[in-house]
C-alpha positions as CSV (number, residue, x, y, z in Angstrom):
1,X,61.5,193.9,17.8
2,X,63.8,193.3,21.0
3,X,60.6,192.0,22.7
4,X,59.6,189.8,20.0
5,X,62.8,188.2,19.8
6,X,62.9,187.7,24.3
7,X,59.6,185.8,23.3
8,X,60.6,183.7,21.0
9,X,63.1,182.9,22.6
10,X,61.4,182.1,26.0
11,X,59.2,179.8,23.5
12,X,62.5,177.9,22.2
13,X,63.4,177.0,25.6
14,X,60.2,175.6,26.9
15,X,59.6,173.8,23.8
16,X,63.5,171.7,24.3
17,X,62.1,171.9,28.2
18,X,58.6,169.7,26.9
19,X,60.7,167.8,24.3
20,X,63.0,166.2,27.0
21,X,60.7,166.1,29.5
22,X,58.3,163.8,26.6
23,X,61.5,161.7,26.0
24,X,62.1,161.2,29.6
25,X,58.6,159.5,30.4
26,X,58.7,157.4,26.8
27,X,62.0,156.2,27.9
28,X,60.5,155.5,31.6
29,X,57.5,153.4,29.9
30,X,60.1,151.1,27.5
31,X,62.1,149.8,30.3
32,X,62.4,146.3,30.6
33,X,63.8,143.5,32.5
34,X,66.7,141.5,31.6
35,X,65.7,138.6,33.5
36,X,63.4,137.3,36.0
37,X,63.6,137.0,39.6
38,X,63.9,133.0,38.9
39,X,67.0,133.8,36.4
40,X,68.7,135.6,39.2
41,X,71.5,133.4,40.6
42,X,72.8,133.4,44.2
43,X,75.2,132.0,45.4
44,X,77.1,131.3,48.6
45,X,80.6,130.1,48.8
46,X,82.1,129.1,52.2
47,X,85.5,128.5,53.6
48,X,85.0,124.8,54.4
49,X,82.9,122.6,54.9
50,X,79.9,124.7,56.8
51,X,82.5,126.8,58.2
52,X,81.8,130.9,58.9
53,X,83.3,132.6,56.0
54,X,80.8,133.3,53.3
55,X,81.0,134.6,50.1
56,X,78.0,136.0,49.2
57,X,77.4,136.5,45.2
58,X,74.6,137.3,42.6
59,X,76.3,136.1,39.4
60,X,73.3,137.2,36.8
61,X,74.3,140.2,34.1
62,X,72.3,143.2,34.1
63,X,71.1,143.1,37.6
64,X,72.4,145.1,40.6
65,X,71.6,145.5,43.9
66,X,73.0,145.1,47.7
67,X,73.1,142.4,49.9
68,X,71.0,142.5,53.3
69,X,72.9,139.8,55.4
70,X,71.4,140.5,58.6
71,X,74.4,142.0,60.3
72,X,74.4,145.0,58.1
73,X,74.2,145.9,54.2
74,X,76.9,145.3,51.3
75,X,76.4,147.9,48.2
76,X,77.5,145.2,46.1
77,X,76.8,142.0,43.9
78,X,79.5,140.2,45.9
79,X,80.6,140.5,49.5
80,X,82.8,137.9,52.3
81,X,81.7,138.3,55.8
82,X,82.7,135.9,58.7
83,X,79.5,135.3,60.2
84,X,79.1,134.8,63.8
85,X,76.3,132.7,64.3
86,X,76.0,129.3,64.2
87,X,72.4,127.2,62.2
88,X,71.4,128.3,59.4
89,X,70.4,131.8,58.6
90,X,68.5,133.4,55.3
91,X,70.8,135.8,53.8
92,X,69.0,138.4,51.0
93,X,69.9,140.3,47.9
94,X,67.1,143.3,47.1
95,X,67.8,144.7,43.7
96,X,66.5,145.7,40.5
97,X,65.6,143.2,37.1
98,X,65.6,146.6,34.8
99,X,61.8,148.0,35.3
100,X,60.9,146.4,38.9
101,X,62.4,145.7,42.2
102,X,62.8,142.2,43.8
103,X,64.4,140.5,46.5
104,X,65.6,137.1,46.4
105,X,66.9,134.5,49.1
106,X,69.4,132.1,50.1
107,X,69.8,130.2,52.9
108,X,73.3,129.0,54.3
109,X,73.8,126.6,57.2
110,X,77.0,127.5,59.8
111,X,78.3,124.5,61.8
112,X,81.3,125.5,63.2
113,X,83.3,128.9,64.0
114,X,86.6,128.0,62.3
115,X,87.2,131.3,61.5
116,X,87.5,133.8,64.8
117,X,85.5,136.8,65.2
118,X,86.3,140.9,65.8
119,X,87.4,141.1,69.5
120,X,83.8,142.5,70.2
121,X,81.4,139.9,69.6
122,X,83.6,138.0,72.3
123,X,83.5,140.9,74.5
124,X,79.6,141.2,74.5
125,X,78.8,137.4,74.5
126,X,82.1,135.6,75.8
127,X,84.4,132.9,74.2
128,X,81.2,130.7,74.4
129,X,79.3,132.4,72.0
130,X,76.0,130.2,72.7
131,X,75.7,130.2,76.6
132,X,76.4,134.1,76.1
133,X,76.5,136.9,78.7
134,X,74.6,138.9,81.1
135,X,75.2,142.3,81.9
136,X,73.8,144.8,84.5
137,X,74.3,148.2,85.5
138,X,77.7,149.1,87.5
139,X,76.0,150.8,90.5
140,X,72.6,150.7,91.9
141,X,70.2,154.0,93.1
142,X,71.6,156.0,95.8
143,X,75.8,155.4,95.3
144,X,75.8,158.5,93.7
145,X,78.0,156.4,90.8
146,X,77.9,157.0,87.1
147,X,76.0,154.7,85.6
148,X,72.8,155.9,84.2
149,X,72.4,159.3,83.5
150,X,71.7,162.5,81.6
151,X,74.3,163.4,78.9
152,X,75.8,166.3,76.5
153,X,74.4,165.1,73.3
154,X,78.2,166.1,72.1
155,X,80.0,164.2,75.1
156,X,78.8,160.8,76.7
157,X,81.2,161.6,79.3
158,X,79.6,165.1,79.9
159,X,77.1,164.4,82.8
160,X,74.1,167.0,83.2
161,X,71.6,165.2,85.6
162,X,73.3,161.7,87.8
163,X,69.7,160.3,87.9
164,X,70.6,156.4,88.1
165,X,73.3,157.6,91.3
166,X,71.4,160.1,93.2
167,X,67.2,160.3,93.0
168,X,65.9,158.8,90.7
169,X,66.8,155.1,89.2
170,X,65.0,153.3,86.3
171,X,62.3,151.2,87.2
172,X,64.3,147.9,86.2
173,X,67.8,149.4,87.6
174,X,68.0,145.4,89.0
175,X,67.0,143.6,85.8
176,X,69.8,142.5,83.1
177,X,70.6,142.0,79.4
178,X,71.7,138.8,78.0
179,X,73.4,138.3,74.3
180,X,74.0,134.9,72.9
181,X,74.6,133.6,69.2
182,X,72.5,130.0,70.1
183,X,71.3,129.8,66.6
184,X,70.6,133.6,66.4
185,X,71.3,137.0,67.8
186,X,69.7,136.4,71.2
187,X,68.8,139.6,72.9
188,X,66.8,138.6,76.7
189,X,65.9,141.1,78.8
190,X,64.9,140.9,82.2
191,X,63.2,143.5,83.9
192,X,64.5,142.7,87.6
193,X,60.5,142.5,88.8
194,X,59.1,139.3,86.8
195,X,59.2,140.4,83.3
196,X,61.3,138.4,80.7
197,X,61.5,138.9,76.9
198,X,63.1,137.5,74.4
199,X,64.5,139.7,71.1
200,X,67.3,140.2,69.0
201,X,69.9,142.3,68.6
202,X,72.4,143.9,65.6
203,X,76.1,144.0,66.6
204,X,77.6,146.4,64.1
205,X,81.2,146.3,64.5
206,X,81.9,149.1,61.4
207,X,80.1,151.5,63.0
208,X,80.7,150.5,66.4
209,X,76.6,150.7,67.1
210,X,74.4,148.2,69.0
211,X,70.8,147.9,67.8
212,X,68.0,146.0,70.2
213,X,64.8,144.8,68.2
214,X,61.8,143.5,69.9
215,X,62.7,145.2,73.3
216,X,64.0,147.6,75.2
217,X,68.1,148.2,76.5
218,X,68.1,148.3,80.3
219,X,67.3,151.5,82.4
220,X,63.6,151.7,80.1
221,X,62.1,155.1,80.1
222,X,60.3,156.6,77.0
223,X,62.7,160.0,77.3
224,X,65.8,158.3,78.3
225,X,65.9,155.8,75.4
226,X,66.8,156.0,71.8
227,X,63.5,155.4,69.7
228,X,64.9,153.7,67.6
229,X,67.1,151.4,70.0
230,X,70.6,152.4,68.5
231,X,73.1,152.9,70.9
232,X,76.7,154.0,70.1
233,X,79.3,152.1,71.9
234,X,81.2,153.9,73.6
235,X,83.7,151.3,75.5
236,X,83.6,147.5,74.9
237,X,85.7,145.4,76.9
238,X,85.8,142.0,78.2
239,X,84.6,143.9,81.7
240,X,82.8,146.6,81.0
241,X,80.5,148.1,78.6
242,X,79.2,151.6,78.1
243,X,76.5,152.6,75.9
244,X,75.5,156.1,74.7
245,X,72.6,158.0,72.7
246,X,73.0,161.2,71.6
247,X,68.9,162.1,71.0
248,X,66.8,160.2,73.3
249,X,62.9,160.9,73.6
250,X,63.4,163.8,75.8
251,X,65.5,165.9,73.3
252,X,68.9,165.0,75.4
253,X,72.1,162.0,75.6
254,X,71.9,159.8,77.7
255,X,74.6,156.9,78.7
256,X,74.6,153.6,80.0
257,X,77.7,152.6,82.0
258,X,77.0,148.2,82.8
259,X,79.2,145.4,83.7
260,X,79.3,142.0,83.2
261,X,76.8,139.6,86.0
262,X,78.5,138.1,88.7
């Protein structure tokens, strides 16, 4: 009798177990959107008349999302940013109608920079945010000075191998890095032996993080560098920078100690 009644209960539970498991995928199969991606309104609110802070805002009931505004990502319908960069730049909201994703676009056009920027965008491309700046490294191969080398993945300050100083230099040890805001995030790169390309780069000043897309940071090497190409700041100043990753492609840190071009 006490096994009967272990069985049916073991029956009971499976059956609630199917039931809301059947309700689960019926409800799944009946959602529906509340509007379409034409019904979603954006809009962009700024300061004065073309000035840098925006007001980003998706007005529509029953749709949520983030916005992507190149610089970083707000978890939110509405977000102010003073944006650093002068033209016009696309600014997108990725969110959901009910039963589909979508992403949706709106373009705002910056002419001037009447409201001023965190210290550090004027610390990596100077008060003249379009010429920009160059930076290089704070030593070259031989001075036996801290400026590229082998890291505690704890500590950017903890050196285990001085490569850049003693024996062993990056190929492009006298190449440089340029940053500019001419119309974009500029990111050049010059290899020091001929080779020039032009990228872009992500200043995020939250996280105190600088991402390079389209190219490499200075002092290349595929186990030196973050494969990704984020590098923690670790210093910012109007004279000096110093970059740090704490898992390169050879499984350590590394840091990058640079300076501003003469």
């Amino acid at each position: 009798m006490k096994r009967n009644n272990i069985i049916q209960g073991i029956f009971v539970a499976l059956l609630a177990l199917l039931i809301v498991s059947c309700d689960a995928i019926v409800d799944e199969q009946f959602l529906e959107n509340s509007t379409t991606v034409e019904g979603v309104e954006l809009v962009a609110t700024q300061n004065s008349a073309n000035g840098n802070t925006i007001e980003l805002s998706m007005n529509t009931p029953g749709v949520t999302g983030y916005w992507d505004y190149n610089l970083g990502v707000a978890l939110t319908n509405k977000v102010e940013i003073v944006y650093p960069i002068p033209g016009t730049s696309t600014f997108t909201f990725v969110g959901t109608l009910g039963a589909e994703f979508f992403e949706k676009t709106i373009d705002v056009t910056v002419d001037v920079l009447d409201t001023p920027l965190e210290q550090d965008w004027y610390d990596l491309v100077s008060e003249n945010t379009s010429a920009g700046k160059t930076w290089v490294f704070d030593g070259a191969g031989g001075d036996n000075g801290l400026w590229w080398f082998m890291s505690d993945p704890g500590n950017p300050w903890g050196v285990w191998w001085n490569a850049g100083g003693t024996c062993c230099p990056p190929g492009d040890a006298a190449g440089s890095m340029t940053f500019n805001l001419d119309g974009a995030a500029n990111y050049v790169y010059d290899d020091g032996n001929g080779n020039v390309t032009n990228a872009s780069f992500v200043l995020d000043t939250q996280n105190q993080q600088l991402h390079f897309i389209g190219a490499s940071i200075l002092g290349y090497d595929a186990d030196r560098v973050n494969p990704d190409g984020i590098y923690n700041i670790i210093e910012l100043t109007e004279d000096k920078m110093v970059l740090f990753t704490p898992t390169n492609g050879g499984g350590t840190g590394w840091t990058w100690v640079l300076v501003p071009a003469e």
